[in-house]
C-alpha positions as CSV (number, residue, x, y, z in Angstrom):
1,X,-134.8,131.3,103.0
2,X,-132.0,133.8,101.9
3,X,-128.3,132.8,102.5
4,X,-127.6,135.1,105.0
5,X,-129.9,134.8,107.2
6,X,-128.4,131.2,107.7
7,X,-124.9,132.2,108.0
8,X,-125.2,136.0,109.4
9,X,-125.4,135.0,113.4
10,X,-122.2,133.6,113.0
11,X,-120.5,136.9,111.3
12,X,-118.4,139.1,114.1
13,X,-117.0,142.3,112.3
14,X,-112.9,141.2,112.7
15,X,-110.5,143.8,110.9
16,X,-106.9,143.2,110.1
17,X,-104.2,145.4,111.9
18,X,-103.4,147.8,109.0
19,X,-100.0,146.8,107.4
20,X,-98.2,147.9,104.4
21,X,-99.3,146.7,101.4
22,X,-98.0,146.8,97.8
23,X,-100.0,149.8,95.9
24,X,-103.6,148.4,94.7
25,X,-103.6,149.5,90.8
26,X,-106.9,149.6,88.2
27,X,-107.4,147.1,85.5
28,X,-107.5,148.5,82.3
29,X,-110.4,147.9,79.9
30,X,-108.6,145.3,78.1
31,X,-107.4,143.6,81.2
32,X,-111.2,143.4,82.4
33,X,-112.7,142.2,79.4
34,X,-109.7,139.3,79.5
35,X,-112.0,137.9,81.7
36,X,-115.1,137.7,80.3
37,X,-114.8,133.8,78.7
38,X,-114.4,132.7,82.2
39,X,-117.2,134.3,83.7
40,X,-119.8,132.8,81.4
41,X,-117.6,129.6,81.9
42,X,-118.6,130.4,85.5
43,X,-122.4,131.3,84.9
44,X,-122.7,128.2,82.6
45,X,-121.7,126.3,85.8
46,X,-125.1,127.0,86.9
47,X,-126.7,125.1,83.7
48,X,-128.3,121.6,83.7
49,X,-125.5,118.7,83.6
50,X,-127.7,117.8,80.2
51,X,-127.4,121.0,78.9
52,X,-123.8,121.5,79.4
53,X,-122.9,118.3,77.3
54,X,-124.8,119.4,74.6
55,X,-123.4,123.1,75.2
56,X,-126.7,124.3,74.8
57,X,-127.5,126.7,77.2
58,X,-128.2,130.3,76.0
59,X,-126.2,133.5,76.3
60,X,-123.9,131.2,78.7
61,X,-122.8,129.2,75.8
62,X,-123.4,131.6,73.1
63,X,-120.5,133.6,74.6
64,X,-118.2,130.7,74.2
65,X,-119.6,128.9,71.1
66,X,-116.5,126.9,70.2
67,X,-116.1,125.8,73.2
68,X,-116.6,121.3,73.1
69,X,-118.0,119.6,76.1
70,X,-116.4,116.4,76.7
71,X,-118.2,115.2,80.2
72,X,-120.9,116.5,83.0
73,X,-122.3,115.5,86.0
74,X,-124.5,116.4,89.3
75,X,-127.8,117.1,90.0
76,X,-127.9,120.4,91.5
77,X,-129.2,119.4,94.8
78,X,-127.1,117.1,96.9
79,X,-124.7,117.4,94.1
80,X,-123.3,120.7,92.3
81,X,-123.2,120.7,88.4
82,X,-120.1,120.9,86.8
83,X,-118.5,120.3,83.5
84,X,-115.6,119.4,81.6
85,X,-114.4,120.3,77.9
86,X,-112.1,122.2,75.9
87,X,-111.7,125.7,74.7
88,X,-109.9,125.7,71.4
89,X,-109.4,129.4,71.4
90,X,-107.8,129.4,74.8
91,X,-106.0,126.1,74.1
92,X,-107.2,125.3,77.6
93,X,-109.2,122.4,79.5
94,X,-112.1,123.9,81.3
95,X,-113.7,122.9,84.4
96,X,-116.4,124.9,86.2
97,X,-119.3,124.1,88.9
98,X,-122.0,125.7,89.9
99,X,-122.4,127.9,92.3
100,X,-124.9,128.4,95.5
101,X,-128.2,128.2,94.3
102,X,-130.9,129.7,97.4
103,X,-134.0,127.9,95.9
104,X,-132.1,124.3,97.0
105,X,-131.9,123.4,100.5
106,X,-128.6,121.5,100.2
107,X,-126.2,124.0,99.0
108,X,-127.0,126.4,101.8
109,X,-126.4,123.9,104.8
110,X,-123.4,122.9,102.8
111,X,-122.0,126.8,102.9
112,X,-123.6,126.6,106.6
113,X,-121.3,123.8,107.8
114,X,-118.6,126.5,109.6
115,X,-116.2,123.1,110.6
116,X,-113.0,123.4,109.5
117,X,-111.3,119.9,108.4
118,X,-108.1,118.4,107.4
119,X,-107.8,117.1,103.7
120,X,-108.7,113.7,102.8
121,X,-105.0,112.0,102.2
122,X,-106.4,109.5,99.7
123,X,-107.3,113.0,97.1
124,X,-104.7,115.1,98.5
125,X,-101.2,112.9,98.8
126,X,-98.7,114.6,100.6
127,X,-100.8,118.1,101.2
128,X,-99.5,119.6,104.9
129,X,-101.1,118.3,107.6
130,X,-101.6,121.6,109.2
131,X,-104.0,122.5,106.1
132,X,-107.6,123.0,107.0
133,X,-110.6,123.9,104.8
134,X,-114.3,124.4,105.3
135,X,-116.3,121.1,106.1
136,X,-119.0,121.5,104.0
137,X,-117.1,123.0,100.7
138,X,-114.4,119.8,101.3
139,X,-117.2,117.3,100.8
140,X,-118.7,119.0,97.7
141,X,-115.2,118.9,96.2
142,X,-115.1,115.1,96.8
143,X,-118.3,113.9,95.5
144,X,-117.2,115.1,92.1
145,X,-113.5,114.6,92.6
146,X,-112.4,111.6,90.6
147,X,-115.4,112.1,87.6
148,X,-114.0,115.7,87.6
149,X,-110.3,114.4,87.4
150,X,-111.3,111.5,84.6
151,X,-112.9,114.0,82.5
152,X,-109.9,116.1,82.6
153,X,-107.6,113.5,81.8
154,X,-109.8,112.5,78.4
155,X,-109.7,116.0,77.5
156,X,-106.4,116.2,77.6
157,X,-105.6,113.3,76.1
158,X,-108.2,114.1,72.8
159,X,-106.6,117.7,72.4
160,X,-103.3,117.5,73.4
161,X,-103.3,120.2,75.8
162,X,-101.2,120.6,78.8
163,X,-103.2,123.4,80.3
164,X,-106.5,123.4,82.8
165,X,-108.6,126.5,83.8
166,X,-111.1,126.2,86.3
167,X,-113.7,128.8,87.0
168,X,-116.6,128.8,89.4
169,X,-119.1,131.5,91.5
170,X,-120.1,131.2,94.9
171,X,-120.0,127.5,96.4
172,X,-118.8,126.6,92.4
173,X,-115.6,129.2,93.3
174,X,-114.8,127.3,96.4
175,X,-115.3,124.0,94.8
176,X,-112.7,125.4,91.7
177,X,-110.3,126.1,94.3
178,X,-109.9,123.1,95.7
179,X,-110.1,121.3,92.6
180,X,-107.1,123.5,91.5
181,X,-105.3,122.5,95.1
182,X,-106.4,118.5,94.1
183,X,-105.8,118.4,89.9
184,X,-101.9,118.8,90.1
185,X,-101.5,116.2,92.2
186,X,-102.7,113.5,89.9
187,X,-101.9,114.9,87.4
188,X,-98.4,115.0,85.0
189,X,-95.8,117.7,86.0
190,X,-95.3,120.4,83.7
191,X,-99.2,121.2,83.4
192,X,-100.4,125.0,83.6
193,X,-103.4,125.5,85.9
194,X,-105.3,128.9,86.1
195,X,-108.0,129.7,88.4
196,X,-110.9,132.5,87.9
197,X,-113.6,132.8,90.6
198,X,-116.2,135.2,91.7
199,X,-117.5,135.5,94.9
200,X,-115.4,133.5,96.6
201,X,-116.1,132.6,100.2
202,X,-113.3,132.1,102.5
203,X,-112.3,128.2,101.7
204,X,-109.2,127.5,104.6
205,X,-107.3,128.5,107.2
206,X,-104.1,130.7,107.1
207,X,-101.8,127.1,106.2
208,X,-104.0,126.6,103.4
209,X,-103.8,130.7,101.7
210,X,-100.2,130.0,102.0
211,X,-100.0,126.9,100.3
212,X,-102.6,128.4,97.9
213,X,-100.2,131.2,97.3
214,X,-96.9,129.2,96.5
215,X,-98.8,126.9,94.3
216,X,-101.6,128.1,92.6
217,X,-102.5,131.1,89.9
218,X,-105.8,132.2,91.6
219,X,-107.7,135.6,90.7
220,X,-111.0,135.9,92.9
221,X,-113.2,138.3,91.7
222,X,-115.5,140.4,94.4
223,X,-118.3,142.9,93.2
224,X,-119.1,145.6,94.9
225,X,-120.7,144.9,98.5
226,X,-121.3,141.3,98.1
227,X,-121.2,139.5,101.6
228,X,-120.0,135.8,100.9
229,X,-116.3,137.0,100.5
230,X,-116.1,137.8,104.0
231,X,-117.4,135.0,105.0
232,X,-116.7,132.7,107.1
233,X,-115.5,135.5,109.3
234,X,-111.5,135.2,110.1
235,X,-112.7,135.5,114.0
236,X,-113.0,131.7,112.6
237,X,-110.0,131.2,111.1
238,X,-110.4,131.5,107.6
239,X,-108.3,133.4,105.8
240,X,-108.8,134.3,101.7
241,X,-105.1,133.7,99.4
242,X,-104.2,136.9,97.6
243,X,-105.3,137.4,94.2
244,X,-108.4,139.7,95.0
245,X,-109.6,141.6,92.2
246,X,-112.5,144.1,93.8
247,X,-115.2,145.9,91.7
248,X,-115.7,148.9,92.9
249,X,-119.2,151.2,93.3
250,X,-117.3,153.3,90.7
251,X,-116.8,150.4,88.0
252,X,-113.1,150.2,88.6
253,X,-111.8,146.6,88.7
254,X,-109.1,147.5,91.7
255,X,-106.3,144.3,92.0
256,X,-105.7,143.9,96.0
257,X,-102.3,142.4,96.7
258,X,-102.0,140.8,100.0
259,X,-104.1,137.9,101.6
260,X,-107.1,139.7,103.0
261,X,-106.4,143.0,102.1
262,X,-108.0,145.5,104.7
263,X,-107.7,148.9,102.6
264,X,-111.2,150.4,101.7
265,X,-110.2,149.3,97.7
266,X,-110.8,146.1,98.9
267,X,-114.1,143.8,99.9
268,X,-112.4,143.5,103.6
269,X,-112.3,147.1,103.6
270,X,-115.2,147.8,101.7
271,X,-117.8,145.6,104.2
272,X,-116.2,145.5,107.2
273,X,-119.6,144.7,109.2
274,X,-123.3,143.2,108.1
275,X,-124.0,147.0,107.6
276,X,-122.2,147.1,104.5
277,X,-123.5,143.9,103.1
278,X,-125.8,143.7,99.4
279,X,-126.8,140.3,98.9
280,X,-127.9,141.4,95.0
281,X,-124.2,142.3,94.1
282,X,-123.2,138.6,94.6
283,X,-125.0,137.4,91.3
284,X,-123.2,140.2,89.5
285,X,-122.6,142.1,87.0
286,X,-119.6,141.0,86.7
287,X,-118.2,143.4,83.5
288,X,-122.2,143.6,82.5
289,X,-122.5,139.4,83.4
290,X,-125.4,138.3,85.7
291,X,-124.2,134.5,87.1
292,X,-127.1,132.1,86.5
293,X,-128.5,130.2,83.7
């Protein structure tokens, strides 16, 4: 059963009045390929828990070979993988999770789940209580939340680092975001958090862009005409954070300012309505990178 066809009848093409909007600027080559670690980080996310910890996963872990696993988890069913380690080159904790695989029932009536709910106090002290996120991507978060948190705390412990990246694709992107909404609030102040997704879904409503905004360093990459990025529709009240960076039909990597930003640069632009929509440009390429292990 494909993705959409779970999720389409709820889609109602909603635009955003046009407003002004900072210029949207192209990537250079060397900008682009500043990516790349983190979208094999992302692709690993879709490996066994088993082989993550031994970092044995092909062209996924190939890519980043120094890169030392310190803990993994899930069963990529009723619980996403994800991983934990360090990247010696970056100097940087890593955390990633996998994304929305269709051949598993339980991920797609997780991204299914349309209910927006508040944020469970006992992971999130002190987060507004006007902050809503998506039902089913809140749970994922949690079921990993404190193994995800330990392992990160090890890591950081063993290597002396003070900095955390997380990185994720599809349901793994939504999951990374609100790990990098949960993270710095157990953890010490001072710490640098970075987040790289692709094909991020819409993950909250407009409280929780904002606070996403003033608090976090988020880039979400969208290829081409992939669907899940506008989705769940705004009519719903979701709303993306900024930080878009869209690939273009023409190979540009365009950087969209703005939450949502409606010009035609830009995935809201780009597929306003389920005319527009390419399921294959989810998985990729992502600068030549297919996500999947």
């Amino acid at each position: 059963m494909s993705y959409l066809s779970i999720v389409a009848f709820f889609l109602v093409a909603s635009t955003h009045a046009l407003t002004t909007r900072q210029s949207i600027t192209g990537l250079t080559t060397s900008q682009i390929n500043s990516h790349t670690p983190y979208t094999y980080y992302a692709s690993a996310g879709y490996c066994t828990a088993t082989q993550t910890l031994a970092w044995n996963c092909g062209t996924n872990c190939n890519a980043n070979s120094d890169f030392i696993p310190v803990a993994s988890g899930g069963n990529g069913d009723s619980v996403q993988y994800w991983y934990v380690g360090y990247d010696p080159s970056l100097s940087t904790v890593i955390v990633a999770h996998q994304g929305t695989d269709t051949s598993e029932i339980l991920p797609l009536i997780t991204d299914a789940n349309l209910v927006m709910a508040s944020l469970d106090s006992s992971l999130f002290p002190g987060i507004p209580s006007n902050i809503e996120v998506h039902d089913g991507f809140k749970n994922a978060q949690a079921s990993t939340a404190t193994q995800v948190l330990t392992a990160v705390q090890t890591t950081m412990s063993k290597y002396g680092t003070t900095t955390v990246t997380l990185a994720g694709h599809s349901l793994g992107a939504a999951i990374a975001l609100l790990d990098s909404v949960y993270l710095p609030l157990h953890l010490p102040s001072g710490m640098s958090f970075k987040t790289i997704t692709y094909g991020l879904p819409r993950v909250g409503n407009q409280a929780f862009a904002n606070y996403v905004d003033a608090n976090l360093h988020l880039t979400h990459i969208n290829n081409k005409e992939d669907p899940i990025p506008t989705l769940p529709p705004t009519l719903l009240g979701f709303v993306h954070p900024a930080g878009e960076i869209h690939i273009e039909d023409s190979g540009e990597w365009a950087a969209c300012p703005g939450q949502d930003n409606p010009s035609t640069q830009c995935i809201v632009g780009d597929v306003p309505t389920i005319l527009q929509w390419n399921e294959s440009d989810h998985g990729g390429p992502y600068n030549g990178i297919e996500m999947g292990c």
